[in-house]
C-alpha positions in Angstrom: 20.7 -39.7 -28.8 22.7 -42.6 -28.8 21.9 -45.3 -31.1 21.8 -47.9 -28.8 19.7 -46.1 -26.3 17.8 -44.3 -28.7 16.5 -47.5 -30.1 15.4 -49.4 -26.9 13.4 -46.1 -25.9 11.6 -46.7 -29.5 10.9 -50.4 -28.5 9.4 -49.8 -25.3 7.6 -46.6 -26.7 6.2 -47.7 -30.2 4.8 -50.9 -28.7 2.2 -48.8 -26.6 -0.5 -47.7 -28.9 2.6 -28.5 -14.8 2.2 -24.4 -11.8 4.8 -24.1 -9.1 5.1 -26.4 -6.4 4.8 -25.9 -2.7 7.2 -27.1 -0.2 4.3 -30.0 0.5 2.1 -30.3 -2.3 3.6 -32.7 -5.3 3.9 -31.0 -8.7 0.9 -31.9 -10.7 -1.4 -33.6 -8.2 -5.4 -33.8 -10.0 -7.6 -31.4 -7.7 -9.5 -34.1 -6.2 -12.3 -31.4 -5.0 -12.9 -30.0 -8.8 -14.8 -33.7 -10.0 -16.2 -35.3 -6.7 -18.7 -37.3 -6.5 -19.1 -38.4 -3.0 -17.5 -38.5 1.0 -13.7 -39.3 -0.2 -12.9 -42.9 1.3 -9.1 -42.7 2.4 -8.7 -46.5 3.0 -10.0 -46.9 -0.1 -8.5 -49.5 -3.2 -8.5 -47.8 -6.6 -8.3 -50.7 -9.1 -6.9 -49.8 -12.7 -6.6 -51.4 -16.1 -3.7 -51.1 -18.1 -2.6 -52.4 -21.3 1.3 -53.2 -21.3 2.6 -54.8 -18.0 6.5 -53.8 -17.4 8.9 -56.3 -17.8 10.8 -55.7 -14.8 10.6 -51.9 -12.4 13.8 -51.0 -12.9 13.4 -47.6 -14.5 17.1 -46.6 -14.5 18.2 -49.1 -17.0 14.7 -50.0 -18.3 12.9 -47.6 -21.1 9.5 -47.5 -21.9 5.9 -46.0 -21.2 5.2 -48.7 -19.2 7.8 -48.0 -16.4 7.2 -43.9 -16.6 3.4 -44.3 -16.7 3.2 -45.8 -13.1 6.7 -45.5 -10.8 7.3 -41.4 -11.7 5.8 -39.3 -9.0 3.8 -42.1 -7.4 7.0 -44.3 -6.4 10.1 -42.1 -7.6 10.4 -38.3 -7.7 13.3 -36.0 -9.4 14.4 -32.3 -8.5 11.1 -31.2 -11.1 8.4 -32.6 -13.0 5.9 -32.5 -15.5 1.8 -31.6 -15.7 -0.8 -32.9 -17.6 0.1 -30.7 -20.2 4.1 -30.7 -20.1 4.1 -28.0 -18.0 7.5 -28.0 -16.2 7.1 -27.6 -12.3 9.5 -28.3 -8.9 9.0 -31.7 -7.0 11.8 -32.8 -4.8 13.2 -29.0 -5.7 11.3 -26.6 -3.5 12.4 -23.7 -6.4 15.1 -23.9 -9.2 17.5 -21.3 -11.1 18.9 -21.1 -14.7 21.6 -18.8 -14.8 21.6 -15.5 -17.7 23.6 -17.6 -19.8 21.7 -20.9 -19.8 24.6 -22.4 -18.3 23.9 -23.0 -14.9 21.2 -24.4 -13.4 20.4 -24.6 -9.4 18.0 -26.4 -7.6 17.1 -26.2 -4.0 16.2 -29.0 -1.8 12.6 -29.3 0.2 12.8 -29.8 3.6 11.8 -33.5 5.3 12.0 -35.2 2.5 12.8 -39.1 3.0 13.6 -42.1 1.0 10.9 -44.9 1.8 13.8 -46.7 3.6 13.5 -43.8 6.1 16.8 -41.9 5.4 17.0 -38.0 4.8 17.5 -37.2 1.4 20.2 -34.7 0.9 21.7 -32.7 -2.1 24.5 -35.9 -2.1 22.0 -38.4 -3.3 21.4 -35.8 -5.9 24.8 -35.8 -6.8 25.2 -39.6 -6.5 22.1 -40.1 -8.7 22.6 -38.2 -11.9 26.9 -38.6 -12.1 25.5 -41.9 -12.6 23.3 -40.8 -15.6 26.1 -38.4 -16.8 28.8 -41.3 -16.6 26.9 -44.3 -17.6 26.1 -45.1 -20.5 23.4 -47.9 -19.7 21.5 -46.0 -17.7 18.5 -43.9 -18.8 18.9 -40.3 -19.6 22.6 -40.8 -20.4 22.6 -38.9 -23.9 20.5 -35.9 -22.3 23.2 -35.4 -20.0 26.0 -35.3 -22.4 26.9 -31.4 -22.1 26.9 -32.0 -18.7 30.4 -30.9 -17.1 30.1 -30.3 -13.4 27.1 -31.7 -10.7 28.3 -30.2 -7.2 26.3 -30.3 -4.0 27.1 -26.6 -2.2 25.6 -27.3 0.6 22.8 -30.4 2.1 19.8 -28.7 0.5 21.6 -27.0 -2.8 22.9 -28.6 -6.1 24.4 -27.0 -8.9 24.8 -28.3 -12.3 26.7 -26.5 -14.9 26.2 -27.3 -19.0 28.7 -26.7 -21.9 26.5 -25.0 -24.1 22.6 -24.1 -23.2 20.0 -26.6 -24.0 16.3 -25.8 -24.0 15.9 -29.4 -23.5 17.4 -30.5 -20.4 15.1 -28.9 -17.9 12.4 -31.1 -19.8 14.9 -34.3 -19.7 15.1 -34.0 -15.7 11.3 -34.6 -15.6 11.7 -37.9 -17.1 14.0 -41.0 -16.1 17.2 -39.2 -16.5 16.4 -36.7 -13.6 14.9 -39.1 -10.8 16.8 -39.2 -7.6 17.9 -42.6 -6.0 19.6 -42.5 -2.7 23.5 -42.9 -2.6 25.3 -46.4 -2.4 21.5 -47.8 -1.8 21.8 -51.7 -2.9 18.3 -52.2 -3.5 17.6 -54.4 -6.4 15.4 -52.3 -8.5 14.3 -55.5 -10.9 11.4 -55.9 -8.5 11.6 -53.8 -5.7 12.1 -50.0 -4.8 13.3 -47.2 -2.6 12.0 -44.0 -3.6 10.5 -40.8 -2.1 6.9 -40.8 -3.4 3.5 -41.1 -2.3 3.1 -44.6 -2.8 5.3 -47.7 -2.0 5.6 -51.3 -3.9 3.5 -53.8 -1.9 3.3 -56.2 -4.7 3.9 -57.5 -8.1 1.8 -60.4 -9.5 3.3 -61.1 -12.8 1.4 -61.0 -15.7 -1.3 -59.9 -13.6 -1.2 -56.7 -11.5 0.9 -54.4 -9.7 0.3 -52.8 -6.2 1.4 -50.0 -4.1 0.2 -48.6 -1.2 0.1 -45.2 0.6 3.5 -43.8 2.3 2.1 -42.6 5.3 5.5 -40.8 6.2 5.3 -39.2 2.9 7.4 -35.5 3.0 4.1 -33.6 1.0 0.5 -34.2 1.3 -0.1 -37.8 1.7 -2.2 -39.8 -1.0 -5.9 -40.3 -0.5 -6.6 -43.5 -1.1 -5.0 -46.5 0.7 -3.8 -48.5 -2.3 -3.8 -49.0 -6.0 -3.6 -51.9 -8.1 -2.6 -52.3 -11.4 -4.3 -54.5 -13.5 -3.1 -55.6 -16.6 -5.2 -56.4 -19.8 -3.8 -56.1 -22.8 -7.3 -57.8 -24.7 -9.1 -54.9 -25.1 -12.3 -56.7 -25.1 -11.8 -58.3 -21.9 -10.8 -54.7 -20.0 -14.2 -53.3 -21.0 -16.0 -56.8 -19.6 -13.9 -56.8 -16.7 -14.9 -53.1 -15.5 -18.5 -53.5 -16.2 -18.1 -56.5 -13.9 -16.8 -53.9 -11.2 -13.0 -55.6 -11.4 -11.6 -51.9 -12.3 -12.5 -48.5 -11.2 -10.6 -47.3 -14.2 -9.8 -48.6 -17.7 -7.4 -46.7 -19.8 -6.9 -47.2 -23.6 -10.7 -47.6 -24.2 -10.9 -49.0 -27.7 -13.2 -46.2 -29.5 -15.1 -48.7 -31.1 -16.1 -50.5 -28.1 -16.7 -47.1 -26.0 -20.8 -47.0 -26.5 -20.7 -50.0 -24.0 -20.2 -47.7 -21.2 -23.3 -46.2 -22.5 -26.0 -45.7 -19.2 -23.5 -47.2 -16.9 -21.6 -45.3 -13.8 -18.4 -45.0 -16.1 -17.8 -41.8 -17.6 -15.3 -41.3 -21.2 -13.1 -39.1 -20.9 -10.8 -38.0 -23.7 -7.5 -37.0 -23.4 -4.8 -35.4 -25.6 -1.2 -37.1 -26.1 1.7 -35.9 -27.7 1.3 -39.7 -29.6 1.6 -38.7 -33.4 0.5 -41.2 -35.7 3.4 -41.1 -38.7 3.4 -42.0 -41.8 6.7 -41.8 -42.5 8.1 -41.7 -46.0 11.6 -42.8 -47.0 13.4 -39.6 -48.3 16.4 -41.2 -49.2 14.8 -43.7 -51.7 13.3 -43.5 -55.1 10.1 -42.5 -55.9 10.0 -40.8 -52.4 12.8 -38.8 -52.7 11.1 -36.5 -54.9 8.7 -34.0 -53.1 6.6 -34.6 -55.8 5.9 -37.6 -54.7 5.6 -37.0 -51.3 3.0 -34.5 -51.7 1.0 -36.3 -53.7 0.5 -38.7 -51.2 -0.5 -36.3 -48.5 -3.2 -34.7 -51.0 -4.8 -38.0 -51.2 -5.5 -39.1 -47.8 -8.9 -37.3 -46.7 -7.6 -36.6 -43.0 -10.6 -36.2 -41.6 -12.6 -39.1 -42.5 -9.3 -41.1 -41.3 -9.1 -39.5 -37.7 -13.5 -40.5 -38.1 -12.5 -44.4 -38.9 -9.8 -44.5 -35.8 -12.6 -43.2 -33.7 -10.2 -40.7 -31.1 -7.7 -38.6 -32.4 -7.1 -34.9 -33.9 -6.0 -33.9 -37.3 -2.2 -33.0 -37.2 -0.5 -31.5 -40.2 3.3 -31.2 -39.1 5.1 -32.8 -36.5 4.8 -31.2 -33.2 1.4 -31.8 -31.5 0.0 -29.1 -29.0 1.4 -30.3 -25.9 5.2 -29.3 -27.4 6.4 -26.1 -27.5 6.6 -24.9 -31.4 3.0 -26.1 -32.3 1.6 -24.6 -35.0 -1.7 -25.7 -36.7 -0.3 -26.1 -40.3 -3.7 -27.3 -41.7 -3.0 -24.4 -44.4 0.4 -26.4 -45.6 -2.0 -29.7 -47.3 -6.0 -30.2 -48.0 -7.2 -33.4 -49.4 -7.1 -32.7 -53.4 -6.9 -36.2 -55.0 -7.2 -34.2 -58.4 -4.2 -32.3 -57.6 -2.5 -35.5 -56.5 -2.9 -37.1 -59.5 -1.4 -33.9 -61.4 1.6 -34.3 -59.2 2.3 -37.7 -59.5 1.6 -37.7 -63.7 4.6 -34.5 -63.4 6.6 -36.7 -61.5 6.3 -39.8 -63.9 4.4 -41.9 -61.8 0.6 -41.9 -63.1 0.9 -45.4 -61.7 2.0 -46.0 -58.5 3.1 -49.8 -56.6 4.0 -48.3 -52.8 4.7 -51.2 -49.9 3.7 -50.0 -46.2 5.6 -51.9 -43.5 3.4 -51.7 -40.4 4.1 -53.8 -36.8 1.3 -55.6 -36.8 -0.2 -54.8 -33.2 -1.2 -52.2 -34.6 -4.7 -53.5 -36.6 -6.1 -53.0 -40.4 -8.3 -49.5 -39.4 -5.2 -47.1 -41.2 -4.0 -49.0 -43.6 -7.8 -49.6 -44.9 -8.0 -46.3 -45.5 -4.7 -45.4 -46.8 -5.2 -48.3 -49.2 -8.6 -46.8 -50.5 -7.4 -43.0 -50.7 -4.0 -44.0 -52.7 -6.2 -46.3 -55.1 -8.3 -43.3 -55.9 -5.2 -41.5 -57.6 -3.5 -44.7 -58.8 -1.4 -45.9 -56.4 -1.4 -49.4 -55.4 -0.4 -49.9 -51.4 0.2 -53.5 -50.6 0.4 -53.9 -46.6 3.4 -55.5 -45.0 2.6 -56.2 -41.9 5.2 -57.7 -39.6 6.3 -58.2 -35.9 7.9 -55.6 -34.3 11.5 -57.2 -34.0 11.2 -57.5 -38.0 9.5 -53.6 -38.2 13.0 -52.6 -35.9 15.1 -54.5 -38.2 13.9 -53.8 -41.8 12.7 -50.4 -41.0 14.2 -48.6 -38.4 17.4 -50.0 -38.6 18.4 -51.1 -42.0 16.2 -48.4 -43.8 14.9 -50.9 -45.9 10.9 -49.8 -46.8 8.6 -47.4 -48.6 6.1 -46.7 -46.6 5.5 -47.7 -42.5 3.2 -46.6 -40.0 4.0 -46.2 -36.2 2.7 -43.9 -33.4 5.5 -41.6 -32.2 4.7 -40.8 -28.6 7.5 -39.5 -26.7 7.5 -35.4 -26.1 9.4 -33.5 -27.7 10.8 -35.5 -30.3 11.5 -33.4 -33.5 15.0 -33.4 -33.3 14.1 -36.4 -35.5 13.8 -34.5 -38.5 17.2 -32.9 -38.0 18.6 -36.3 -37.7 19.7 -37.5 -41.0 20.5 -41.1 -40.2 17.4 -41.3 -38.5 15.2 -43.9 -40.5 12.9 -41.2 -42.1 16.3 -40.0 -44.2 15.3 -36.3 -43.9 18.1 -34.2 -44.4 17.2 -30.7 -45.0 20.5 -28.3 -43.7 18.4 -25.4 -43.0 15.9 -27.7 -40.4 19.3 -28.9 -38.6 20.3 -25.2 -38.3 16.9 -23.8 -36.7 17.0 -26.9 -34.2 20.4 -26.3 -32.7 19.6 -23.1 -32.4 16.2 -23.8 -31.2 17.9 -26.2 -28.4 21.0 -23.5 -27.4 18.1 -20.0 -27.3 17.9 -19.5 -23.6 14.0 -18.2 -23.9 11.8 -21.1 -24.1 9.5 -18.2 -26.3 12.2 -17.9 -28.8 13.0 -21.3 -28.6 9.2 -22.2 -29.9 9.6 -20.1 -32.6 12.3 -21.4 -34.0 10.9 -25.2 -33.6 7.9 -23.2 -35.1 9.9 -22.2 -38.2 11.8 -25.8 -38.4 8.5 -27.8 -38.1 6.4 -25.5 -41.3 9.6 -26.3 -43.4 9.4 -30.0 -42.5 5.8 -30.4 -43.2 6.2 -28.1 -46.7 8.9 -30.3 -47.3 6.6 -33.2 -46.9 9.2 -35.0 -45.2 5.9 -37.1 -43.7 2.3 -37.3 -43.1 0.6 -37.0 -39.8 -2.2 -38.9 -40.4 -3.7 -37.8 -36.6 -2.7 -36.8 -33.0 -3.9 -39.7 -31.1 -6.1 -39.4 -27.8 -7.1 -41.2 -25.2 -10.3 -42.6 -24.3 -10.4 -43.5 -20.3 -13.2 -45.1 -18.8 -13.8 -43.4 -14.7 -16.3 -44.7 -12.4 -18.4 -42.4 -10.6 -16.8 -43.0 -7.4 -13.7 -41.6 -8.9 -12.3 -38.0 -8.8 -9.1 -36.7 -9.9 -8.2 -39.2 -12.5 -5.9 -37.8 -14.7 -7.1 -37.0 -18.7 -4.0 -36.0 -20.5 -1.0 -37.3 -21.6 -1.4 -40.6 -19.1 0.4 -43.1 -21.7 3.3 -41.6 -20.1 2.4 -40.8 -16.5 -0.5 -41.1 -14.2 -0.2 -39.3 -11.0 -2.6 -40.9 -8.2 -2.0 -38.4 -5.2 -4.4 -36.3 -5.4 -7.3 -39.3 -6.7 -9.9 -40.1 -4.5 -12.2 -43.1 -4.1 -15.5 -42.1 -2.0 -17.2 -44.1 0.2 -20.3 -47.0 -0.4 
């Protein structure tokens, strides 16, 4: 990816801590029937607290969670998308094709499908919308479209786009930003207002407050069942438990786990859902002492993972550096145990029985880890002093100038690994062999095969030590009893509302 793009997706995404599809039933919809409670209300509100409020809706030159999590699939759509668990599945497409070669990729149209302006949407808005992606740079998606060479309408319902080389990727790309579908020549201004195909329409934004959208009753699939949903933003985490118990939200994501137990005997229920949010320790390989594996190893013998993941309060063990929701997991638990003995060993080998380490951490991101990690490292004689620093300085120092021992971020976009095969990426992991499986993983036509290269790639990175995974986060939601078909997994990036119901007092 591009430098520049690469780096505002990291902003938007570091500072936030799917079945075939019928010709009119939206790809991933929650089964509204499997959890319900009660006689479904379809004029009902379904209030919702989030954490980070967007800073403007337009998702086409704008990256971040904050935009995907609530405009894709309720207020934009694109030829596929994704489920709860990544699984890729037709939306606006009513099936696609990938030619023998990998090459060639065809999607047809569904039938009555309209913008919320009320035109038809044909496979020239298709066109329109991703030559845009493919020749702008400063739009969203514009690196995953790079072996792009030919986006042709062959008739009003067919489009056909054509690749240099295969990429196991793209499919997974058009799920996200790069692959929604805006109609052609529209003028709309999409700062703070919108013209998709969804389920739901923009009926206001209260800045700094809440969001709202409301049903599109001349939706082309099923149409929502509730009336409206608003969007309420509370980024004190306090203050979003107080505010549901006080019956402002129906719905509070990002529960803090230590202040959970306070739904305890009320109507809420926790759920807990899994992320591909992978909280990284990241090592500097290009700089002394942590360019020796040694060193590296060492480290990752002394943190006791499991009490770790037990102070966070939500979260998984994770001991490489795709988490179960990508293809090529692998549980590599067997690669690193917690052995401070063996630590020590390692680091008196290396020359370092005595060890002064700096961890640069943004500092939204609280004292709970780096607690730990300071009383693990101590234990085999490594002093960690804490840096902890705004974000702009993390992005500076860290991400962009290199300059650091230690940091601490959560990674949470999908599918990331190509970032140990990216030298100048800010972990400085360069390891020829891990390069070589990823192309190949990326240009294997089987998605099977594909995995198993990623598979291969991902062992050597972890046996390389190249980082430590200190946890794969999940997420805590708290869902009133009047609520069915809330979403569990993977909702830092997306929550689909079509298929949520509200019932009735």
């Amino acid at each position: 990816m591009l430098r520049r793009t690469r780096r505002l997706a990291l902003i938007s995404a570091l500072a936030v801590s799917a079945v075939a599809l019928s010709a009119c039933s939206p790809a991933g919809s929650p089964d509204p029937e499997s959890t319900s409670v009660g006689t479904p209300n379809p004029d009902a509100t379904l209030q919702v607290g989030l954490v980070l409020e967007p800073t403007n809706l337009d998702i086409r030159h704008t990256s971040g969670a904050a935009l995907e999590q609530i405009l894709i699939d309720n207020i934009y759509e694109g030829l596929v998308s994704r489920t709860e668990d990544n699984e890729i599945v037709d939306r606006l497409a009513s099936e696609h094709t990938v030619s023998d070669d990998g090459l060639t990729y065809t999607f047809t149209l569904n039938e009555g499908v309209t913008f919320h302006n009320g035109a038809a949407l044909t496979a020239a808005d298709v066109v329109a919308s991703y030559e845009a992606v493919r020749t702008d740079s400063t739009l969203q998606g514009n690196a995953d479209f790079a072996s792009v060479t030919s986006i042709t309408a062959t008739d009003d319902r067919t489009v056909e786009i054509v690749l240099s080389a295969p990429n196991q990727n793209f499919l997974f790309a058009l799920t996200g930003p790069a692959g929604l579908v805006f109609q052609k020549d529209d003028t709309t201004d999409l700062q703070g207002a919108e013209n998709g195909t969804g389920p739901f329409t923009l009926a206001s934004w209260n800045k700094g407050s809440a969001i709202t959208f409301t049903r599109n009753d001349d939706y082309w699939g099923d149409a929502a069942s509730i009336a409206e949903v608003e969007f309420q933003y509370i980024d004190d985490f306090t203050a979003g438990v107080n505010n549901a118990l006080d019956g402002g939200v129906q719905v509070l994501t990002a529960v803090d786990p230590n202040l959970a137990t306070q739904f305890d005997g009320t109507d809420f229920a926790i759920t807990t859902g899994r992320t591909t949010d992978k909280a990284t320790l990241a090592f500097n390989n290009a700089k002394a002492p942590l360019d020796d594996v040694r060193v590296r190893e060492a480290l990752r013998l002394a943190i006791d993972h499991d009490a770790l993941v037990e102070a966070v309060g939500a979260g998984t063990t994770l001991y490489g550096p795709i988490p179960e929701l990508d293809p090529g997991y692998e549980d590599l638990s067997d690669v690193i145990s917690y052995d401070p003995e063996k630590a020590k060993e390692l680091l008196k080998e290396a020359g370092h029985e005595e060890l002064d380490l700096t961890l640069t951490i943004p500092s939204f991101y609280g004292t709970t880890v780096p607690k730990v990690l300071i009383s693990d490292f101590a234990k085999v004689g490594v002093t960690l002093e804490v840096d902890s620093v705004e974000f702009p300085t993390w992005l500076e120092d860290v991400y962009t100038n290199h300059d650091y021992d230690l940091s601490y971020v959560l990674h949470v976009e999908p599918r990331d690994f190509g970032n140990f095969a990216n030298p100048d990426y800010y972990f400085g992991y360069d390891n020829a062999e891990v390069q070589d499986l990823y192309t190949q993983a990326l240009a294997e036509i089987d998605p099977d095969e594909s995995a198993k290269l990623l598979a291969q790639a991902a062992r050597i990175v972890s046996e390389d030590h190249a980082a430590d995974w200190l946890y794969n986060s999940e997420t805590l939601t708290a869902v009133s009893s009047v609520v069915s078909g809330f979403p569990t997994d993977s909702i830092n990036s997306r929550i689909n509302l079509a298929g949520v119901t509200v019932s009735g007092e």
